[in-house]
N, C-alpha and C positions, 0 to 999 in steps of 0.2 A: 587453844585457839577457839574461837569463838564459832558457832553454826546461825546457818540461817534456818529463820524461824521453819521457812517452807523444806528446810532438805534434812529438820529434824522433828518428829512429833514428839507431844507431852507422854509421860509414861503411862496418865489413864488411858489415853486415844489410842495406845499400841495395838490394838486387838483390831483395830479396825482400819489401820493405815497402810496396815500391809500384807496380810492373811497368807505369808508365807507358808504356817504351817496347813492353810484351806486350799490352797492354787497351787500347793507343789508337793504332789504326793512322796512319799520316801517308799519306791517302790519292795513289794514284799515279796519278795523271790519272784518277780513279773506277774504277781495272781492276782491284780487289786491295790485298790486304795487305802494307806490309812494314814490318819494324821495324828499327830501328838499333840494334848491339848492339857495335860494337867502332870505339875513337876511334884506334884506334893506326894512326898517320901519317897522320893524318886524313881517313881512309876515311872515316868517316862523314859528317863534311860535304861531301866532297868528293861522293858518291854522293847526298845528299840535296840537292843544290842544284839541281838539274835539275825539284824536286817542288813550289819554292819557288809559283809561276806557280797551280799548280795548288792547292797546300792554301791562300794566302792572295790571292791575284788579283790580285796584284802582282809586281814583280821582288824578288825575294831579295836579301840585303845578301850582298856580296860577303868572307868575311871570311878573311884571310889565314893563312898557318900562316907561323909564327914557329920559329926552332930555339931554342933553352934558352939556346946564347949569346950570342945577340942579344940576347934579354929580361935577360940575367945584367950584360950590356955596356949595354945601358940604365938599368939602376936599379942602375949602380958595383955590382956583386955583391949586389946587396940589399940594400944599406946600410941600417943602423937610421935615419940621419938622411932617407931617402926612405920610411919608412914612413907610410902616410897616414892607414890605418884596418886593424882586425881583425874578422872575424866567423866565423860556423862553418864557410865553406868554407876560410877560412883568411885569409891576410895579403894587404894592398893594397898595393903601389909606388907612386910617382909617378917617370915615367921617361922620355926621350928617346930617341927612336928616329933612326937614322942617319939620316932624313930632316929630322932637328929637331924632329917634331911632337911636343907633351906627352900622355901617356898616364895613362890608371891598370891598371897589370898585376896583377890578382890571381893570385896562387900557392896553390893546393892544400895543404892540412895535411893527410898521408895517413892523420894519428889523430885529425882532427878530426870534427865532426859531419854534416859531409856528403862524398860520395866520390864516385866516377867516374859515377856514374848521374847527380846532380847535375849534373856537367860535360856530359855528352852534353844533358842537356833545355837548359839552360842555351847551350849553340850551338847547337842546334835552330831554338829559340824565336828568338834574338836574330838566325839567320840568315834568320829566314820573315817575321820582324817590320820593319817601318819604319815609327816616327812620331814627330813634333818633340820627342815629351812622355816615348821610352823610349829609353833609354840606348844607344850606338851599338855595338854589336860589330864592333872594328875586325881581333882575330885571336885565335888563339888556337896555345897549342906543346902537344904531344902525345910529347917527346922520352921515350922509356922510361917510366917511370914517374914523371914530370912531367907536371903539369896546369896551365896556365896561362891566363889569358884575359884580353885586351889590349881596353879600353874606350877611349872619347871622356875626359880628363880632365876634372871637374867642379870648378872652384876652390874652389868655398865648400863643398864636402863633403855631410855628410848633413844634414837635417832637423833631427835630434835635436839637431849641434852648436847651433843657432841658437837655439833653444829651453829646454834644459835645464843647471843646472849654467853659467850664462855667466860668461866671467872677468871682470876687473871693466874690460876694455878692451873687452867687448863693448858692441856695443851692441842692447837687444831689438828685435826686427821689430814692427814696428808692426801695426795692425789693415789696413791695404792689402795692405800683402806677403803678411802672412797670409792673407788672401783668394784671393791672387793665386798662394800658393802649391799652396792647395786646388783651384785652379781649373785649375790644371796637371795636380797626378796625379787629379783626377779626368777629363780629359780622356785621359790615358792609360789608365787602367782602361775607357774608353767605347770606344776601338780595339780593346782586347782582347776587349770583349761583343760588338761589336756589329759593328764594322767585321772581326774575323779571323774565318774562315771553315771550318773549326769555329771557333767562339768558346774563349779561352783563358782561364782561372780560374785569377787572379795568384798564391793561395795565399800568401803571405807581404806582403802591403801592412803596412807598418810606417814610422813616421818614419826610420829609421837607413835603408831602402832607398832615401826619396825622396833625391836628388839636387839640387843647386842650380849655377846658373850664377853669372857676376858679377853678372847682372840680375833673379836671383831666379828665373830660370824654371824648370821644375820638371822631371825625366826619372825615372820608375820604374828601378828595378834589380833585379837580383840574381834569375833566372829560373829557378834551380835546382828548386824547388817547385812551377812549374806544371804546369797541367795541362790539358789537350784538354777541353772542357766537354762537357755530352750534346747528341747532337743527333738529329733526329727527335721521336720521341713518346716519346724517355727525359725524364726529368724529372731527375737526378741521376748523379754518378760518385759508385760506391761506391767506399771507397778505406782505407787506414791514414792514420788522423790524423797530419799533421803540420802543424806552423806555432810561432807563439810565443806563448809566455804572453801573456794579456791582450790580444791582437788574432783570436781565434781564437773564431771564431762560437760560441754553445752548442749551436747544433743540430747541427753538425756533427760538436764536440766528441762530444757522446754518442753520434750514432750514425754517423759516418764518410761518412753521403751530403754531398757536396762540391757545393753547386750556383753559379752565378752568384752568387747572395745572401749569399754568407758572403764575398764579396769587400767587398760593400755594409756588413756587419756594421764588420769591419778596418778602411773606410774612415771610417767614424760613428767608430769609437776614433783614428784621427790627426783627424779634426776635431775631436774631444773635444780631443787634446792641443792644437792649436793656440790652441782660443780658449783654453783653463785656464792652457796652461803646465805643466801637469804629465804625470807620466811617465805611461803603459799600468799600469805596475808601481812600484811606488816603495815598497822594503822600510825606506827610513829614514822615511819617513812614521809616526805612531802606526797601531794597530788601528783598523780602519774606512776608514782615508784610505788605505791600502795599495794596493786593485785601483780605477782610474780611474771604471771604469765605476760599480762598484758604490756608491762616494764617490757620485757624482753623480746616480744614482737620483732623491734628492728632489729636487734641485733643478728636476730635469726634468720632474718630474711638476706643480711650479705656478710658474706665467708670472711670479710675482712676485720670486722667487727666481732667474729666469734671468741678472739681472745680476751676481749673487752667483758664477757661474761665470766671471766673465771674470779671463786674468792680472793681476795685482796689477801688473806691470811695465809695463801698456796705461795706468795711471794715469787711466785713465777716459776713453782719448780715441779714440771710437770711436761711430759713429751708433747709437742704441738701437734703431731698428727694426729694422738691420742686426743686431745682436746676436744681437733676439729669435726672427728668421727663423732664422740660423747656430741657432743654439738649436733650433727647430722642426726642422729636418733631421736634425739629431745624431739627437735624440730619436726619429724614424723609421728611421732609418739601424741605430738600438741594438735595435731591437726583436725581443724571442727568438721571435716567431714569423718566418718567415724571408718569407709570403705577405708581408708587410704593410711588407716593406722597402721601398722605394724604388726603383726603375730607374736606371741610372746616368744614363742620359742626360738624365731629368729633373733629377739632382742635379747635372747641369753647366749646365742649360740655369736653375734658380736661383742656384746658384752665380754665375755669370755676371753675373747681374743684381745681386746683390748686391754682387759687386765694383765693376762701375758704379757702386751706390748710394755705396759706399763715399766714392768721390771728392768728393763733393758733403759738404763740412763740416754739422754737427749738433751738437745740445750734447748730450752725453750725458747727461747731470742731468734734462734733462727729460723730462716723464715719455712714453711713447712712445706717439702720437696717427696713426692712420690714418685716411685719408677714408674712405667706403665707396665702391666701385669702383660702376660702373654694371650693372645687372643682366647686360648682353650680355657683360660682362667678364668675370662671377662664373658665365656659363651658356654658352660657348662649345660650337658645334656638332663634336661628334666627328670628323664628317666635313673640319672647318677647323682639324686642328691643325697646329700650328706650331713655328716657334722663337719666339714671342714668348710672353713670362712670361702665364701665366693664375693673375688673386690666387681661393683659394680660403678659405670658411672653416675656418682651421687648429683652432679651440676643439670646433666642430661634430665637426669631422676624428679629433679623439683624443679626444673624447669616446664618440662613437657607434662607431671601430674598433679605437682602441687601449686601449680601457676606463681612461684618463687622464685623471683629473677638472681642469679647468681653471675660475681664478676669473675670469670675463671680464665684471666687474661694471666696471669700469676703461676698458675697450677692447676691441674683438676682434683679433686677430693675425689675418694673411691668411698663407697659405704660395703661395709662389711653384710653377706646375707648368709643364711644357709641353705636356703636356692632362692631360684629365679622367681617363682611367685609368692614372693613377700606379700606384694598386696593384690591377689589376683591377676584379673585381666588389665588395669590401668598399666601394673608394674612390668608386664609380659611385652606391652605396647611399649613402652618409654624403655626398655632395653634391646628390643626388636631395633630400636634406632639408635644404638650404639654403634 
């Protein structure tokens, strides 16, 4: 998929578009500032692993420096037939290392859209990071002016293969997988909030980054673009836009403050694609059907039209209340004001549930009927939250916050939370009046 000029810079201009590694120190056991500024022979990991304990309260991934002709002697000289994928840092391998182990080695494209800065956040990030759901960095070569970075191999590729454009030996992911896949990088985007320390802002969440295994489990990639979130009583990183078309928040777009919530924005657009089927972008589409988000506006806006968004290739087989929930989340997740987004952890902590629900066979034809929950259920004590789903009224919910007229002559929708202040004070208000 293609970027916009403005939300990607040239790979000379990198040093100067985003000073990631100048405006965000990688603190050193709290004593001081220091920044990383040179990868050559791999000083810089080598010098920043000592820091790992400290910036993320974990041990560091250990990640190996490679020479050029090993990585070259791995993937037969880079053979075309080992080519796996392409994007802006450049070209993917699939390769064998002396040990036998299968890899995926991305190589650097020194005229591509992203350049050496990229590289340094990109080993930074994947060196301080560990978790089930983000991509392993197993090493990475620094020979002259060679970039290279040596991952966990993922068989079944990106996201998008599975999804979009399928051959006719594919076969589409069902409404479980689906779930199951959401359920994954949304649990990785919740390590990066929540659990790293400064919290990390994925900047580019995109279906072609998520990852898949043989079993469909999910791993985040491609760390080039993040970045250090605010912490203390900052509310935002101000910063130069960058990201990709049609996954890239409006708030941010316009004015460059980058917060946790425009991760949540990105993530509402791959959950868009997963239930639709369709692309962020999709220039072969006619006018109007072209930007994901904007196509689906209405649909969003009345609960009766939410089944009108599911893929055509799901052939209707998928529980309706599941739908309508995935629906109610998207539709929060998209919201231009960025207050009113969602937390991530409550969108795993529904999510979750949902894919549960998933399991459990429904007809989807009929029409979708919910009991009303018991008052203790619908009014849970601030002080008792939990990991267990709390149903809320969702009609009530975008009605009174999101100014989204809903027709709830039919039924009411409940959205799943794991407490009451989902979205602060608005969400505390608009349940006060349940």
């Amino acid at each position: 998929m293609g970027c916009f000029p403005c939300l990607r810079c040239r790979s000379k201009d990198v040093k100067n578009c985003d000073g990631d590694l100048d405006s965000n120190e990688f603190p050193d056991n709290g004593k001081g500032r220091r920044t990383y500024n040179d990868v050559s022979d791999g000083k810089c990991v080598d010098s920043m692993r000592g820091k790992g304990q400290a910036w993320c309260g974990q041990r560091a991934n250990v990640a190996r420096s490679f020479t050029f002709r090993e990585l070259a002697a791995s993937t037969q000289n880079f053979r075309v037939a080992n080519l796996i994928g392409e994007g802006g840092f450049g070209s993917v391998y699939k390769g064998r290392l002396e040990s036998g182990k299968i890899v995926a080695i991305k190589q650097l494209n020194l005229n591509g859209l992203q350049g050496n800065q990229e590289f340094i956040v990109e080993v930074l990030m994947l060196s301080l990071l560990r978790h089930s759901n983000l991509v392993t960095l197993i090493g990475y070569c620094t020979d002259g002016d060679q970039r290279l970075l040596v991952y966990e191999y993922m068989p079944l590729g990106s996201l998008e293969n599975h999804l979009f454009d399928l051959e006719s030996h594919q076969e589409p992911l069902d409404w479980h997988t689906r779930l199951k896949i959401a359920v994954g990088a949304a649990r990785g985007l919740e390590y990066l909030h929540c659990k790293a320390n400064p919290p990390v802002i994925y900047r580019d969440l995109k279906s072609s980054n998520i990852l898949l295994d043989n079993d469909f489990n999910t791993k985040l990639s491609d760390f080039g673009l993040a970045k250090l979130g605010p912490v203390g009583d900052n509310t935002h990183v101000s910063t130069r836009v960058m990201g990709t078309y049609g996954y890239c928040a409006p708030d941010y777009a316009m004015s460059g403050r980058l917060t946790l919530k425009s991760d949540i924005y990105s993530f509402g657009v791959v959950l868009l694609e997963l239930i639709t089927g369709r692309k962020a972008i999709d220039m072969t589409k006619k006018s109007g059907e072209q930007n994901l988000v904007s196509w689906s506006r209405p649909f969003l806006k009345d609960r009766k039209k939410f089944v009108q968004l599911a893929d055509p290739l799901l052939q209707g087989h998928f529980p309706a209340r599941c739908m309508h929930h995935a629906v109610a989340i998207i539709a929060m997740c998209l919201q231009e004001q960025a207050n009113f987004r969602p937390l991530i952890g409550d969108i795993v902590v529904a999510l979750e549930y949902l894919a549960s629900q998933a399991e459990t066979p429904e007809n989807p034809k009929s029409p979708t009927t919910t009991s009303r929950p018991p008052a203790a259920s619908r009014h849970p004590s601030p002080s008792k939250a939990s990991k267990t789903p709390t149903f809320i009224r969702y009609d009530i919910f975008c009605k009174d916050v999101y100014k989204v007229n809903f027709d709830v002559s039919s039924g009411i929708i409940y959205f799943i939370s794991a407490h009451i202040s989902l979205v602060k004070r608005e969400f505390d208000q608009a349940v006060d009046k349940v």
